[in-house]
C-alpha positions in Angstrom: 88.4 151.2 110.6 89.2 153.6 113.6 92.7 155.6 113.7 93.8 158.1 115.9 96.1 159.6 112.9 95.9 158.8 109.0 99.0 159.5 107.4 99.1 159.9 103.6 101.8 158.8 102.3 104.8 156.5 103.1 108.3 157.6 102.4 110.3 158.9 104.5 108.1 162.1 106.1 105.1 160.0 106.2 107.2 157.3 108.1 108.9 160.0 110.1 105.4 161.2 110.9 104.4 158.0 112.3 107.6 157.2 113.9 107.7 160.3 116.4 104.5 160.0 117.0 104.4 156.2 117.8 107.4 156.9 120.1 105.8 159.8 122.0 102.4 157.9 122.3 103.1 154.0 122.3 99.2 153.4 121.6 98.0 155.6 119.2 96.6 153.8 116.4 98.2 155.2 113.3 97.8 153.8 109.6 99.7 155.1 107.1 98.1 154.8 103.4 101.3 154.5 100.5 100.1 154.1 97.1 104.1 152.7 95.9 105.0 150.0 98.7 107.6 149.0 96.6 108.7 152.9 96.5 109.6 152.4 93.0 109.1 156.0 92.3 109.2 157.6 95.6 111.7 160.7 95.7 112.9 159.4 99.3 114.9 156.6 97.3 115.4 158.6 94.0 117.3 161.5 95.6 121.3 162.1 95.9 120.1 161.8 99.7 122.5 164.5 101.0 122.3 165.8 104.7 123.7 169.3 104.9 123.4 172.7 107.0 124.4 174.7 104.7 121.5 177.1 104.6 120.5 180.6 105.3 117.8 180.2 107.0 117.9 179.1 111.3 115.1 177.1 110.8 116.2 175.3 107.8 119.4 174.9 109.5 118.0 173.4 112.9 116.3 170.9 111.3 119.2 169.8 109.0 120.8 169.6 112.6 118.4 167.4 114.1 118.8 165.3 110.9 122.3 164.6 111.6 121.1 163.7 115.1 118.5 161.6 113.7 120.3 159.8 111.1 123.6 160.0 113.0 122.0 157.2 115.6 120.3 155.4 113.4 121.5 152.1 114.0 120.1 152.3 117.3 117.3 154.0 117.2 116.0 151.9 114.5 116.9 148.3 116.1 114.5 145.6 116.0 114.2 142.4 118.1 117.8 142.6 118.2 118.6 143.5 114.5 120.1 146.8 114.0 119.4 149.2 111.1 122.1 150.3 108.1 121.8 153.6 107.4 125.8 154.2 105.6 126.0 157.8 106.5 129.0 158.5 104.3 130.0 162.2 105.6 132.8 163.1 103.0 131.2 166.7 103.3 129.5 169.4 100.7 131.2 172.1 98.9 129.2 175.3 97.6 130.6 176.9 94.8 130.3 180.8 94.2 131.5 182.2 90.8 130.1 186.0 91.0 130.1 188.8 93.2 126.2 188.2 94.1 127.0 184.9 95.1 130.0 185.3 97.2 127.9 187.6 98.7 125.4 185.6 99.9 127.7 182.7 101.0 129.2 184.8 103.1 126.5 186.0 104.6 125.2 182.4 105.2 128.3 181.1 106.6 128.4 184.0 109.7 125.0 182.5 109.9 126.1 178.8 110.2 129.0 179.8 112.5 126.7 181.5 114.8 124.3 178.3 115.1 127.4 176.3 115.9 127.7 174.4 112.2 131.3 172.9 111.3 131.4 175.3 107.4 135.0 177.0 106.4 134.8 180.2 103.9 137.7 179.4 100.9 139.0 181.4 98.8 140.1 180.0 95.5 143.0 178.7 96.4 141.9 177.5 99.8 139.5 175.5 97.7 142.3 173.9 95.4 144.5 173.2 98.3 141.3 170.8 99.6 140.4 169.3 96.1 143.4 169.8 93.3 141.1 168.4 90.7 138.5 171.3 90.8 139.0 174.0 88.4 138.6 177.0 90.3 140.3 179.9 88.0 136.1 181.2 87.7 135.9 180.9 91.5 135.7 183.8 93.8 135.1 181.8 97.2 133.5 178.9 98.6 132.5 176.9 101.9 133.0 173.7 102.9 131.0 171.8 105.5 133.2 168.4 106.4 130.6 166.6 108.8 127.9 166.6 106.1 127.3 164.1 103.6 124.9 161.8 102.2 123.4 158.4 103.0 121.6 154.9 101.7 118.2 156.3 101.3 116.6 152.8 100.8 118.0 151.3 103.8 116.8 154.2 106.0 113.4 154.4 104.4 113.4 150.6 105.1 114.3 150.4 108.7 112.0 153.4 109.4 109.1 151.7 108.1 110.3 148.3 109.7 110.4 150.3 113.1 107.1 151.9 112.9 105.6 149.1 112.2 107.3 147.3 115.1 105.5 150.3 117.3 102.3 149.3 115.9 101.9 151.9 113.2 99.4 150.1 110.1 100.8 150.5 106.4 98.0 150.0 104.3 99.2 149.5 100.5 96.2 151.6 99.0 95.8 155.3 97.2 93.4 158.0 98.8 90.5 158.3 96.5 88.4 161.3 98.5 88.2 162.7 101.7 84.9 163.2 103.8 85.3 166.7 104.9 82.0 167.6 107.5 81.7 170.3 109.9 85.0 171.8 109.6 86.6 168.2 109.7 87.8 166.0 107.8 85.8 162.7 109.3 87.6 159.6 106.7 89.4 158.8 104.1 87.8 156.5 101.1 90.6 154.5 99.3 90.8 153.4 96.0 90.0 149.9 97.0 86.5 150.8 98.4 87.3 150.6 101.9 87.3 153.4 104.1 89.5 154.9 107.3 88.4 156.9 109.7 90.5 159.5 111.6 90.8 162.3 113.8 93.7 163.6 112.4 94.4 163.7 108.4 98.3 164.3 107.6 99.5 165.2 103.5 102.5 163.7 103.7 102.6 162.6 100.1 105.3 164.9 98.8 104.9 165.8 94.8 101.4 164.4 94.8 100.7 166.5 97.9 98.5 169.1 96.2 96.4 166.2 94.6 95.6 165.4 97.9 94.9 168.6 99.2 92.3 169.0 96.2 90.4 166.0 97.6 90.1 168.2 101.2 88.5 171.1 98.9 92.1 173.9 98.3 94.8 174.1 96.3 98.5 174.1 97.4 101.8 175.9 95.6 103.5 172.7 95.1 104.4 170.7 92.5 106.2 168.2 91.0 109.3 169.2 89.1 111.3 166.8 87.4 114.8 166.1 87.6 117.3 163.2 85.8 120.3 162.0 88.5 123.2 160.7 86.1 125.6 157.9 87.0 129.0 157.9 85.4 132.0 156.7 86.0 135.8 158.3 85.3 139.0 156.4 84.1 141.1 159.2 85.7 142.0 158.9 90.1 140.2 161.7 91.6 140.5 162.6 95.6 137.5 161.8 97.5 135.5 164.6 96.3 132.4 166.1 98.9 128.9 167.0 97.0 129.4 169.9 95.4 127.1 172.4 94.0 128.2 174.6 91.2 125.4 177.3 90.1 127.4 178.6 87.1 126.4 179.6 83.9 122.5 179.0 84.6 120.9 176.3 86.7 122.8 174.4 89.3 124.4 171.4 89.0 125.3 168.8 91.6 127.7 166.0 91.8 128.9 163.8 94.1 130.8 160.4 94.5 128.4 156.9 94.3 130.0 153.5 94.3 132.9 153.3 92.0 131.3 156.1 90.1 129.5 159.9 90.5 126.0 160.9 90.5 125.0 164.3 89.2 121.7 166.2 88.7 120.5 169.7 87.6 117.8 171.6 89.1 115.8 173.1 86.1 112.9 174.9 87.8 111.1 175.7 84.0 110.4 172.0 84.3 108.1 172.2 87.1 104.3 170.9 86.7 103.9 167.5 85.6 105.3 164.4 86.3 107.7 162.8 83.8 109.7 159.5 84.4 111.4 159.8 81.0 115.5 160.7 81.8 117.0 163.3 80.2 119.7 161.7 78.5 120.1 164.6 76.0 120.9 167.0 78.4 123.5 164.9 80.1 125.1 165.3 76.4 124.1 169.0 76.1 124.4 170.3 79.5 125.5 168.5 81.9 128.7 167.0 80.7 129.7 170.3 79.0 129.2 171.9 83.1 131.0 168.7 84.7 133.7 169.0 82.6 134.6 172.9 83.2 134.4 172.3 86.4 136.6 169.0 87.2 138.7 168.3 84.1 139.3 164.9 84.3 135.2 164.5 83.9 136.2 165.1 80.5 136.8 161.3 80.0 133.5 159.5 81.7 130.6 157.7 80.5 127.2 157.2 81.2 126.3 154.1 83.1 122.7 155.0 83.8 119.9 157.2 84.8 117.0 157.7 86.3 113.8 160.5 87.0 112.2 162.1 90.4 110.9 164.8 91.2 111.2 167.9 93.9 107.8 168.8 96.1 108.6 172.0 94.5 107.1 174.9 96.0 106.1 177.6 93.3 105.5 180.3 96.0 109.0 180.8 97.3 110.9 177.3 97.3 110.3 176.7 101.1 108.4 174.1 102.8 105.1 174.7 104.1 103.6 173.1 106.9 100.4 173.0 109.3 96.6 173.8 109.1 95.5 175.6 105.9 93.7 178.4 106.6 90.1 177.8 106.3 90.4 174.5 105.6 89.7 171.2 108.2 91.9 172.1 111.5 92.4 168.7 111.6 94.1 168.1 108.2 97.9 168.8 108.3 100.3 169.2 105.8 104.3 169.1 105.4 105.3 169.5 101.6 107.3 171.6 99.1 110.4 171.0 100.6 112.1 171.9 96.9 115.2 169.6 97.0 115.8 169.2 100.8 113.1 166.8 102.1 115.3 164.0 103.1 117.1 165.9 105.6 114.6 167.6 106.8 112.1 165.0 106.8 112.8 164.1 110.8 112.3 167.4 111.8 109.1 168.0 110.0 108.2 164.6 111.2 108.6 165.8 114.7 106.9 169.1 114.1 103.9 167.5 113.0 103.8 165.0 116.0 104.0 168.1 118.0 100.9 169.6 116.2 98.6 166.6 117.1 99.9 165.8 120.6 101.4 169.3 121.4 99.2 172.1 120.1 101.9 173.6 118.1 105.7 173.6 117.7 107.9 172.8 120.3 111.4 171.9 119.6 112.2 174.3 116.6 109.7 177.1 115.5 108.4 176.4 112.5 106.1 179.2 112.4 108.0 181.3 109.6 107.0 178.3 107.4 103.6 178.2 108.2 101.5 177.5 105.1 99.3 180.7 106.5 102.3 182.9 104.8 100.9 181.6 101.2 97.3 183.1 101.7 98.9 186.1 103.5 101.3 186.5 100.4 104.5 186.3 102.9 107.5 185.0 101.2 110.3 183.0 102.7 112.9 182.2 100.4 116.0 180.7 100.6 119.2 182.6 99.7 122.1 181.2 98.0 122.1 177.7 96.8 118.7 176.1 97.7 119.1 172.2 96.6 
């Protein structure tokens, strides 16, 4: 079988992937090769799902911009035969937390930043803070910002209707696992699945997010990503709480996130230590240990909740410098792209990427945002590009 473009995996960058590039050439033939149809374990439906711009980077704040674009018209964009898409972008806003001087710091600096590229963020003091959201304890806090038009959405729904509009372009997803890649005169030339079939391609895209360096092996180098696992906890809370945003609070050690879900609260902490192999087990000792201890000092009347569940997923976690890295490795098959290690931020940033690797195979090389700073050239060349602040 004969493709223009193989795409390796099918969440929501691979479908991304496709979708710009179906849209910007209406008969390219494109197959897209996802191992999980059923996305049982996929990150793009495991994740809190948030869509923010608070970041201190341009580039990672363009494309959080495009996101809200993207996901902002969803409905529309994603219509078929009639049948609009449900996307629920629920912006109740996000709230970064800063409780020492090195901290404050770099908020600061990152919201002149955000103001500059025209985002809607407000520097608080303390008590600016507690003004907003009474039920926050904020007697640790030395300031904080506050995006309002941010928020999160229903993952599922707008992996769903991505994948139900690529495929309504004419974009193939084939339910199979990459098994080896036939590299060849500097090309990668097919892709042999797991079922014994075989697609050929002129372009190869690693979209396959924590397994993406697995992949990568098969086309003969290795990649700075992978997986690091995370638990997302749902509680609920007897006591009335105002509609809180999704706030991050780095405090005492790792950071923690929570945000409202349904009748309840999700929240999650980002242990990097953790990073290297998969592992589906939750952490429910750490909810007792650490987390609850964390949500507690920060909203008090998290004192009285309970667990109602929880689940594991994992961050494309970029060991190099927590960034994503995207394009041609150096030395390896030009045509064999990659987008991966986005570290906690993939699902907003997955249309931009997915539009920055259209423009790759159709364009030559970035067009809308510069994505060069994220090259994955800088890994070889031993160029870091963190971000500063709170990264997911």
């Amino acid at each position: 079988m004969k493709y223009d473009v193989i795409i390796i995996g099918g969440g929501l960058h691979g479908s991304s992937t496709a979708w710009h590039l179906a849209v910007r050439e209406p008969g390219l033939r494109i197959a897209v090769v996802e191992r999980d149809p059923a996305y049982e374990h996929a990150a793009s439906i495991r994740s809190t799902a948030g869509v923010r711009v608070m970041f201190s980077q341009e580039e990672n704040v363009r494309m959080s911009q495009y996101g809200h674009e993207f996901y902002q018209g969803y409905e529309r964009t994603m219509t078929v035969d009639g049948e609009e898409a449900t996307v629920s972008f629920r912006r109740q806003g996000y709230l970064h937390i800063a409780t020492s001087p090195d901290m404050a710091e770099s908020m600061r600096a990152n919201h002149a930043l955000q103001r500059r590229l025209g985002c809607h963020v407000d520097l608080l003091d303390a008590a600016g803070t507690a003004a907003r959201f009474p039920s926050l304890r904020m007697d640790d806090v030395i300031c904080a910002t506050h995006s309002p038009d941010d928020g999160w959405i229903d993952s599922h729904g707008a992996l769903m209707a991505l994948r139900r509009k690529a495929r309504a372009l004419g974009v193939s997803y084939i339910a199979d696992s990459a098994a080896a890649l036939n590299v060849s005169s500097g090309l990668v030339r097919s892709a042999a699945l797991e079922s014994g079939e075989a697609l050929e391609g002129d372009w190869v895209v690693n979209n396959a997010g924590a397994w993406a360096h697995e992949v990568s092996a098969m086309a003969g180098f290795d990649i700075p990503v992978r997986p690091m696992p995370r638990t997302t906890w749902f509680f609920d809370c007897r006591a009335e709480i105002e509609p809180l945003p999704l706030t991050t609070d780095a405090a005492n050690g790792h950071s923690i996130g929570f945000r409202p879900e349904g009748a309840g609260f999700i929240a999650g902490i980002s242990d990097y230590a953790r990073t290297g192999d998969f592992d589906w087990e939750p952490d429910l000792e750490g909810f007792e240990s650490e987390a609850w201890p964390r949500l507690a000092h920060r909203v008090p009347a998290f004192e009285a909740i309970r667990l109602r569940n929880a689940w594991a997923c994992h961050y494309a976690y970029n060991i190099f410098d927590g960034n994503m890295i995207i394009g041609a490795w150096p030395g390896a098959p030009e045509n064999f792209l990659i987008a991966t290690g986005f570290s906690g931020h993939g699902l907003q940033h997955a249309p931009a990427a997915g539009r920055a690797l259209s423009e790759l195979i159709l364009d030559g090389g970035f067009a809308t945002i510069d994505l060069d700073r994220f090259h994955c050239r800088r890994v070889p060349e031993n160029r870091r590009e963190p971000e500063r602040g709170v990264t997911a």
